[in-house]
C-alpha positions as CSV (number, residue, x, y, z in Angstrom):
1,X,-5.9,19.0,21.4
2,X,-3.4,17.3,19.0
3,X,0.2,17.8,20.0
4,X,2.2,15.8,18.1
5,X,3.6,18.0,15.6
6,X,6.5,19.1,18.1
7,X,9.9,20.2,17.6
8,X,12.3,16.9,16.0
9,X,14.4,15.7,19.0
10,X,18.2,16.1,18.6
11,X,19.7,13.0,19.6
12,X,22.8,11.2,18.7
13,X,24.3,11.5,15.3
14,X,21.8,8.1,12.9
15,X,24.1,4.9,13.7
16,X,25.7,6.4,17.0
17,X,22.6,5.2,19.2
18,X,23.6,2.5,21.5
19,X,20.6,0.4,21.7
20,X,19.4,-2.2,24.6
21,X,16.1,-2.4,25.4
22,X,13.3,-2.0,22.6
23,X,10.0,-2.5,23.0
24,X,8.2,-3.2,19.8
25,X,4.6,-3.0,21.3
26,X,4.2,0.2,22.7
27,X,0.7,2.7,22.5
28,X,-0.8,5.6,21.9
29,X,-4.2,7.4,23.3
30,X,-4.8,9.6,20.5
31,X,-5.9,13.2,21.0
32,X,-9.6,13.7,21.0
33,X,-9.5,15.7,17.8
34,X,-7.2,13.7,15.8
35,X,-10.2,12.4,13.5
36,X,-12.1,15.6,13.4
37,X,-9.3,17.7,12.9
38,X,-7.7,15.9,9.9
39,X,-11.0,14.2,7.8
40,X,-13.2,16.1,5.4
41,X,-15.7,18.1,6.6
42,X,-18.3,15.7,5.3
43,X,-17.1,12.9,7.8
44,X,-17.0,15.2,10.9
45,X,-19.7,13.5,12.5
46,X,-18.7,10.5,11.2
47,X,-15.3,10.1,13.4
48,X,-14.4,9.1,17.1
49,X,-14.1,11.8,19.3
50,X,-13.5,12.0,23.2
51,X,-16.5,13.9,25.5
52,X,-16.6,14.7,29.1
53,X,-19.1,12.8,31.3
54,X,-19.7,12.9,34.8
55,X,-17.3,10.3,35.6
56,X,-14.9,11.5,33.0
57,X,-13.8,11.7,30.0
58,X,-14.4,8.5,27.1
59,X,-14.4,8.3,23.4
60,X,-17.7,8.4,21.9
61,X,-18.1,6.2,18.8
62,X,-20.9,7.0,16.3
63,X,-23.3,4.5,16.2
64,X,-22.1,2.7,19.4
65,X,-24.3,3.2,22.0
66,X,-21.9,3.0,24.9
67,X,-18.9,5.5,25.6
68,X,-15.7,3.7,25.4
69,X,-13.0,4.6,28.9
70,X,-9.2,4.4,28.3
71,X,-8.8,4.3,32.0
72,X,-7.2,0.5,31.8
73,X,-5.5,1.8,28.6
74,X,-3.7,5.0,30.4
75,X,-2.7,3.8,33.9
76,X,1.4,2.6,33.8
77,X,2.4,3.6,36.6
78,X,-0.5,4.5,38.3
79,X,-0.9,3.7,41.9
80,X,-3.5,0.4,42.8
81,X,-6.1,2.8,44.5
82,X,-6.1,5.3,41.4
83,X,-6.7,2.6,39.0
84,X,-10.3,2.5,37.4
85,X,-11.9,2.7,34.0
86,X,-12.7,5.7,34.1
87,X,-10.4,9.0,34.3
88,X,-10.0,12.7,32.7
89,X,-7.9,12.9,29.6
90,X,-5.4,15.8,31.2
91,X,-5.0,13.1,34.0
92,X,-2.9,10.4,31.8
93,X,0.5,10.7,31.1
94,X,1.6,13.1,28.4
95,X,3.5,10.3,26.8
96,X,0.4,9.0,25.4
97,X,-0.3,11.8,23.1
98,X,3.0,14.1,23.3
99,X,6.0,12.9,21.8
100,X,8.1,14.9,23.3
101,X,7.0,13.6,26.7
102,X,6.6,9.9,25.4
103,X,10.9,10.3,24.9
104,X,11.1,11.5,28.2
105,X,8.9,8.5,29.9
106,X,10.9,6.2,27.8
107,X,13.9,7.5,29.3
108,X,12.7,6.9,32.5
109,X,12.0,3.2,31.6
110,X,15.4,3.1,30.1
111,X,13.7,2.2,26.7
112,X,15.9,3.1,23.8
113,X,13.0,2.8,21.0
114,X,9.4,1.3,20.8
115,X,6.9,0.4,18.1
116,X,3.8,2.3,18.3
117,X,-0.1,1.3,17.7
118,X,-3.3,2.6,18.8
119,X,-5.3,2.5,21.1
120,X,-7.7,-0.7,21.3
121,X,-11.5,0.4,20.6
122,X,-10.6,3.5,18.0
123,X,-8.4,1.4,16.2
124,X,-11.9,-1.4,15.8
125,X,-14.2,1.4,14.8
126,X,-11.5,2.5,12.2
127,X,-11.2,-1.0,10.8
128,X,-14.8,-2.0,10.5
129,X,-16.0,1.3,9.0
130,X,-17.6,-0.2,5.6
131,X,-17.7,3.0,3.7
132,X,-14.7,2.7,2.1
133,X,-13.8,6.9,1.7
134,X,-14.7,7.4,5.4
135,X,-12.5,4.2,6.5
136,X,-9.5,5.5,4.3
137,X,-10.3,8.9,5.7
138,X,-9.7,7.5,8.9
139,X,-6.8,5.6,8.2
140,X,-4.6,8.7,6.7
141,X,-5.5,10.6,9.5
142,X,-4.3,8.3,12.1
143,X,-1.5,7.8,9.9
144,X,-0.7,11.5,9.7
145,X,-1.0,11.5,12.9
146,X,1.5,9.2,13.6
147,X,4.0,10.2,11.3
148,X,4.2,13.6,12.9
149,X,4.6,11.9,16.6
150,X,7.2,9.5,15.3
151,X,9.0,12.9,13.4
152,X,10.0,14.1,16.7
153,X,12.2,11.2,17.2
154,X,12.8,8.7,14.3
155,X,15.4,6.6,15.9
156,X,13.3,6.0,19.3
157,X,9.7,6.3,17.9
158,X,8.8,3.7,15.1
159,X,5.0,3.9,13.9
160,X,3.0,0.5,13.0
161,X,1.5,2.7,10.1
162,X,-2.0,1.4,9.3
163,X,-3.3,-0.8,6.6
164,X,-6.9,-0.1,4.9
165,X,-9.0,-3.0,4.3
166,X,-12.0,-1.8,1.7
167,X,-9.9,-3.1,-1.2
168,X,-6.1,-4.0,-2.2
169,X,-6.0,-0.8,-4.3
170,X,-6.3,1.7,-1.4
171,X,-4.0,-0.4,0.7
172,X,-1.4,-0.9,-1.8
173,X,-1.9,3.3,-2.2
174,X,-1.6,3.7,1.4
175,X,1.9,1.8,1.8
176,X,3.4,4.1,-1.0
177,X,2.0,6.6,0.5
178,X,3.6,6.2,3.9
179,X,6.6,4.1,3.4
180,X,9.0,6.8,3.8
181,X,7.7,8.9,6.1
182,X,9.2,9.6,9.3
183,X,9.3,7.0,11.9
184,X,7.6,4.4,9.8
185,X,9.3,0.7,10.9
186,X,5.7,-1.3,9.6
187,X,2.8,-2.1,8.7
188,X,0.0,-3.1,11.0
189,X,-3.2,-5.4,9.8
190,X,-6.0,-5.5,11.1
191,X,-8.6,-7.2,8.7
192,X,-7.2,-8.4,4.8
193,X,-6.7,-5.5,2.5
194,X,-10.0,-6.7,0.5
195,X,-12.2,-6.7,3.7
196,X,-12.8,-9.8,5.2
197,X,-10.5,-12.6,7.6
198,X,-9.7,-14.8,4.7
199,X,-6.2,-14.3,2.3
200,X,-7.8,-13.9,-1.0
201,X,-5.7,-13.9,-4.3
202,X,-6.1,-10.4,-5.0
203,X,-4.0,-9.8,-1.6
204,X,-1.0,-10.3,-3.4
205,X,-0.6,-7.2,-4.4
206,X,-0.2,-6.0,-1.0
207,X,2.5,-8.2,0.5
208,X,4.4,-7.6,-2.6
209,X,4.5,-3.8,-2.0
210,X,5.1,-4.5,1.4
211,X,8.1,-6.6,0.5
212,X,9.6,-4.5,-1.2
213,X,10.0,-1.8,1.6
214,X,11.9,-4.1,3.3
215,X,9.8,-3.7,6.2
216,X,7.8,-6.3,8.1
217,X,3.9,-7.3,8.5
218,X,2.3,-6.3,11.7
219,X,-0.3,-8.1,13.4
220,X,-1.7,-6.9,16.9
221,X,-3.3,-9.9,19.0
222,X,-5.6,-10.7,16.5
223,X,-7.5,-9.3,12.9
224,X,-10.9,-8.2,13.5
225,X,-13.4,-7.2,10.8
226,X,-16.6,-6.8,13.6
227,X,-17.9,-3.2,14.6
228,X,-16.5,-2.9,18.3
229,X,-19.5,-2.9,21.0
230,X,-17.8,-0.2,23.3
231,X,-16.8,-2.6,25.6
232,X,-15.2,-5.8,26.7
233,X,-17.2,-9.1,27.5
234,X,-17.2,-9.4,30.9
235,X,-16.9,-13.5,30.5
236,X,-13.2,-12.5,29.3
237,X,-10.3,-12.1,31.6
238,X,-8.4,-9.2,29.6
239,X,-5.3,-10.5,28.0
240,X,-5.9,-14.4,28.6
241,X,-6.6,-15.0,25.3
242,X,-4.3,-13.1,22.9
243,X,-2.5,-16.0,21.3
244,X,-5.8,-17.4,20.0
245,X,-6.1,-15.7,17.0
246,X,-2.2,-15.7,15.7
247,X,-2.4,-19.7,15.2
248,X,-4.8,-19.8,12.7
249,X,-3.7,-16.6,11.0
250,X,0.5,-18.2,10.9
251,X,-1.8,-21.6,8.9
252,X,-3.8,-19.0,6.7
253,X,-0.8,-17.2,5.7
254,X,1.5,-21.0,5.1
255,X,-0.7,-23.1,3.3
256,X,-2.5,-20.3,0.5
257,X,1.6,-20.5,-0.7
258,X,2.1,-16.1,0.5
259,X,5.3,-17.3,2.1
260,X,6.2,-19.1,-1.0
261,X,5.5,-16.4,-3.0
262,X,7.1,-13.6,-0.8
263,X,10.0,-15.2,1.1
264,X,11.5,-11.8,2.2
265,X,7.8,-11.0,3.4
266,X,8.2,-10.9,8.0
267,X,4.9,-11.4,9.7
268,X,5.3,-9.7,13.4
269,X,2.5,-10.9,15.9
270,X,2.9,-8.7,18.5
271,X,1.1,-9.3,22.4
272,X,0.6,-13.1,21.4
273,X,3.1,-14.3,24.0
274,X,5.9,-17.4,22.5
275,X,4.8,-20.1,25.2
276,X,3.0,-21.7,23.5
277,X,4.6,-21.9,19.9
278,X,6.5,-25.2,20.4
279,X,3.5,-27.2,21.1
280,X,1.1,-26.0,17.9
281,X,4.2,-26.5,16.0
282,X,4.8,-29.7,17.2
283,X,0.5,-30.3,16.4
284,X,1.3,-28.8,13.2
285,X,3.9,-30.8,11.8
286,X,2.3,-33.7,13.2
287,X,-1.1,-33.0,11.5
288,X,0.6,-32.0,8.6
289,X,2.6,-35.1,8.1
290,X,-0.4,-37.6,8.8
291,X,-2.3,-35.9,6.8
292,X,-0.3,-34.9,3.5
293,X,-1.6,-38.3,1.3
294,X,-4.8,-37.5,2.4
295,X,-7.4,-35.9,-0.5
296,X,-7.8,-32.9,2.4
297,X,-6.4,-30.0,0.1
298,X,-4.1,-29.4,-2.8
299,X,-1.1,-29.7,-0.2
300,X,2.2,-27.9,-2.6
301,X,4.3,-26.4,0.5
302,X,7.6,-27.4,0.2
303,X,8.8,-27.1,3.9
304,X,7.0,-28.4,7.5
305,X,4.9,-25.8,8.9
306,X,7.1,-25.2,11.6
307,X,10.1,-24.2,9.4
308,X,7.6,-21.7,8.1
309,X,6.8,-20.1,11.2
310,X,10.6,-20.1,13.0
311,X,11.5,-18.1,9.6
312,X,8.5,-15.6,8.9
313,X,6.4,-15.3,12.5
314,X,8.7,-13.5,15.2
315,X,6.6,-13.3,18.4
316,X,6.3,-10.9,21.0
317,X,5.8,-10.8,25.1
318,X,5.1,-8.9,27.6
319,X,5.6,-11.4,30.7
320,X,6.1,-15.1,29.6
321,X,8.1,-16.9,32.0
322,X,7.3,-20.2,30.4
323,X,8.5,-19.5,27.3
324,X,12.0,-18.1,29.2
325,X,12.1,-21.3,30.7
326,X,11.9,-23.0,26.6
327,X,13.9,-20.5,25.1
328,X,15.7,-23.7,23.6
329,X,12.4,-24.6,22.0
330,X,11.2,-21.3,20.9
331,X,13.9,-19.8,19.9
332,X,15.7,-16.5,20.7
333,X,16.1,-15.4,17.1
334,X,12.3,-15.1,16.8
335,X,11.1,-13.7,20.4
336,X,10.6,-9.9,20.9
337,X,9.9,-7.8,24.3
338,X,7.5,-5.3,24.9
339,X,6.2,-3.3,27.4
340,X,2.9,-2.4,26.6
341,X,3.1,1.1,27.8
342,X,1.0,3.0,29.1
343,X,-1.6,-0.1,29.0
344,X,-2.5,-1.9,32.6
345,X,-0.2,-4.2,32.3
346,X,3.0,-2.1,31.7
347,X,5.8,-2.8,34.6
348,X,6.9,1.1,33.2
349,X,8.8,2.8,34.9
350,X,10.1,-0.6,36.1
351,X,11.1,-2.6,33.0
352,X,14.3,-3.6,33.6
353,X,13.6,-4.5,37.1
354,X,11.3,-7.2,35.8
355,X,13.4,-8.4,32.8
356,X,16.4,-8.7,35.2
357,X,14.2,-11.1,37.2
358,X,12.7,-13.0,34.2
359,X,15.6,-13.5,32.3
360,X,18.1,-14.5,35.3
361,X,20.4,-17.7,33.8
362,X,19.5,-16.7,30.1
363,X,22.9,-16.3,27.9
364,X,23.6,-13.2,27.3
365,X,23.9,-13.4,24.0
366,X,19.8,-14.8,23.8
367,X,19.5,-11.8,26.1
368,X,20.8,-9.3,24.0
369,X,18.7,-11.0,21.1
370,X,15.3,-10.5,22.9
371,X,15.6,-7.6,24.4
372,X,17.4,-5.4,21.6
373,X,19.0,-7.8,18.3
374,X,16.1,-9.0,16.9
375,X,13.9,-5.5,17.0
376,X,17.1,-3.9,15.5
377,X,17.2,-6.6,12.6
378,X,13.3,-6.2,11.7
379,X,12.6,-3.0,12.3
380,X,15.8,-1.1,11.8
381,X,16.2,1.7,14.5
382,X,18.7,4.1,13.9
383,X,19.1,3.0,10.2
């Protein structure tokens, strides 16, 4: 079933590519055998793989009882009545799995290059694995994985590239590893390199050898380090709560001094919306300053947290039309687009129809900054 190993594209000549619209939070629904196909034999049954059910086709999990859908996570595009959890894998669009048709859907959307991550439930199974061979297992796999997708493409397709977390060693191994493969534009976290959801000293090691790729930090809505349970709680309105994790981790990574440390070091949080940054910024300094004589902490930053995160923590949206509206406040240097493809709430093959609408009365130049700039700057397409 894996297809990604196709044919490299031949596009315009590296630095010729004209580029407008980028989204830097795009997806992927991997191919049913990309774990059992690429880890040692002795993790076979180990590893996600997709089965057919009676209502379709999911990914089963080991040790999760439930099979997890990707209908929600493979329907851009798809008409209201055919939308469902459930579907057959032959039935989503190639794009998710085939590069070569991924170029052609981005065409379609008149996307000039994206940033790619997993898919949502895989990528949580990969990330809590506690045995740390069948977690890195799982990680280079994916990674190969990716590296042959983006291959086909480089200057359009730019892989998040994944991080392991069962120690700083195998993480540190991992970026070296993959730095220079094709199509790699970052590196996405989802739990600290040592294993848990607290910056710990020995993590050093890894934004260092980040830094000096020149390539930025990804985070994805939010770290995790809990097994996933197949399925989303059905208390939780899907996507109304992706900015609640990215505050705390913008504070973890300002006050243990990383930013201090590492001040070429870029922190992307990617599907956390930019509405509403002025207002825990605003909290932050506030807090900050009322509280910096207090015996609270050993308090040695050197700037207001809100310098901090305008310089390190661009932000990415998919539809924020109050944080449009505050640009001013925001800031257009720091604010990314993205379309989400081929997730429900992609406007694909619609984009620009939408961002025409939302950003009607924006400068151009703030435009051209969002939409295009700012992707270019940090994740440099077509360098």
């Amino acid at each position: 079933m894996t297809t990604a190993a196709a044919e490299p594209h031949t596009g315009p000549a590296a630095g010729t590519r004209r580029y407008r619209l980028i989204s830097v939070d795009g997806h992927l629904n991997e191919p049913g055998d990309l774990w059992t196909s690429r880890v040692p034999k002795r993790f076979v049954d180990a590893v996600p793989r997709i089965e057919s059910f009676e209502k379709g086709d999911a990914w089963v999990l080991p040790g999760i009882a439930s099979p997890v859908t990707f209908g929600w996570g493979a329907c851009a595009g798809k008409k209201p009545e055919d939308l469902g959890n459930w579907c057959r894998f032959e039935d989503i669009n190639p794009g998710s799995y085939d590069p070569k048709a991924r170029v052609l859907e981005m065409d379609e959307d008149r996307v000039d290059a994206e940033v790619i991550y997993p898919s949502g439930q895989c990528a949580r199974y990969v990330a809590a694995a506690q045995d740390p061979e069948l977690h890195l297992a799982m990680v280079r796999a994916y990674n190969d994985f990716l590296a042959e997708f983006c291959a086909y493409a480089p200057d359009r397709l730019g892989g998040a590239f994944r991080l392991p977390n069962r120690g700083v060693a195998q993480a540190v191994a991992e970026v070296e590893r993959v730095k220079d493969l094709p199509g790699c534009v970052a590196f996405h976290l989802m739990c600290y390199p040592h294993g848990d959801l607290d910056i710990a000293p020995e993590d050093d090691a890894l934004w260092a050898a980040i830094q000096a790729t020149g390539k930025p930090l990804t985070i994805h809505v939010s770290l995790s380090s809990a097994m996933t349970s197949g399925h989303h709680a059905v208390t939780v309105l899907p996507g109304t709560v992706h900015f609640y994790d990215a505050p705390g981790r913008m504070l973890q990574f300002i006050f243990s001094g990383v930013l201090d440390r590492f001040p070429d070091l870029r922190v992307v949080f990617t599907e956390v919306d930019c509405g509403w940054i002025p207002y825990f910024e605003e909290q932050a300094d506030d807090n900050f300053l009322r509280h910096s004589k207090a015996d609270l902490r050993d308090n040695t930053l050197t700037r207001l947290p809100s310098e901090y995160m305008h310089e390190f923590f661009p932000v990415a949206f998919i539809n924020d039309s109050f944080a449009i509206k505050n640009i001013d406040r925001i800031g257009a240097d720091r604010m990314l687009w993205s379309n989400d493809y081929p997730h429900i709430t992609s406007d694909w093959p619609y984009s620009w129809k939408s961002i025409k609408l939302a950003l009607d009365g924006v400068p151009f130049a703030d435009q051209r900054a969002i939409l295009a700039g700012n992707a270019l700057r940090l994740f440099k397409f077509g360098a």
